[in-house]
C-alpha positions in Angstrom: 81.8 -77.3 119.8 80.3 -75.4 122.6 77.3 -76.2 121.7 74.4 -75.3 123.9 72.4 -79.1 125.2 69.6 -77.3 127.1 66.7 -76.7 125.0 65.4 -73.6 127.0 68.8 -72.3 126.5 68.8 -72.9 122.4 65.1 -71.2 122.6 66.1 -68.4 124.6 68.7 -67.9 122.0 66.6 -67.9 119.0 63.8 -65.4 120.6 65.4 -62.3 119.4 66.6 -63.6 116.0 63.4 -66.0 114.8 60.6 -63.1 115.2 62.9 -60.9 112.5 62.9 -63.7 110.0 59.2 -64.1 110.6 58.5 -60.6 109.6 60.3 -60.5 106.7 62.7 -57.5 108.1 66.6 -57.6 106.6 69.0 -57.8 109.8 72.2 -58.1 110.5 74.6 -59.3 113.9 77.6 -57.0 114.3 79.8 -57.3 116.9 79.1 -54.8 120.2 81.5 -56.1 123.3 82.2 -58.6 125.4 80.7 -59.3 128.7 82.6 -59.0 132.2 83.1 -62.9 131.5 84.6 -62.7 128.1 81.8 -63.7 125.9 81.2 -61.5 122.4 78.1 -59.3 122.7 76.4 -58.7 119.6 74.0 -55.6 118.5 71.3 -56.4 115.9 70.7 -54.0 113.3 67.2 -54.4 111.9 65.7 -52.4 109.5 62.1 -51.9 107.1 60.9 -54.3 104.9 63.0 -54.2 101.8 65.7 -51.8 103.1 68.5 -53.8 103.3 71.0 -51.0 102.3 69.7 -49.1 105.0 71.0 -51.9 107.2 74.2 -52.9 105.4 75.2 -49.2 105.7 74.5 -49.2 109.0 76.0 -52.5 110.3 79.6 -50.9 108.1 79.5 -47.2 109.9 79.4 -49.1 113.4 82.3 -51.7 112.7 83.9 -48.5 110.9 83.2 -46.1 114.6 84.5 -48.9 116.5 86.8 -52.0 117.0 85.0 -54.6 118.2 85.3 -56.5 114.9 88.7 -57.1 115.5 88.6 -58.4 118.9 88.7 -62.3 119.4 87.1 -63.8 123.0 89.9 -65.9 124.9 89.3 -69.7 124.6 89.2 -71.5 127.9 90.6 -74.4 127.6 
């Protein structure tokens, strides 16, 4: 549901998530905002090869500084 059925718009999606995956880097998606038009905002937390407590810990102390993580974007029906 919602999905996305223009394929520049899937690709333009995947550009900042694929290249990560490629390298081999741990990363992780937490919740940053929403935009002026309600949709969720995400911040990627990407760290060295191999460091993936580096980026768990950081991913925690951001949800733990702030509330986004609870926040829910309105459906439109």
């Amino acid at each position: 549901m919602g999905e996305k059925e223009d394929p520049l718009s899937m690709y333009l999606n995947d550009v900042f998530t694929i290249p990560v995956n490629l390298a081999g880097l741990p990363g992780v998606s937490v919740p940053a905002g929403f935009t002026k038009g309600g949709l969720p905002v995400g911040l990627q937390v990407i760290g060295k090869a191999f460091d993936e407590a580096a980026v768990l810990r950081t991913a925690k102390a951001y949800e733990g500084a702030t509330e986004w993580h609870k926040r829910k974007p309105e459906l439109v029906a």
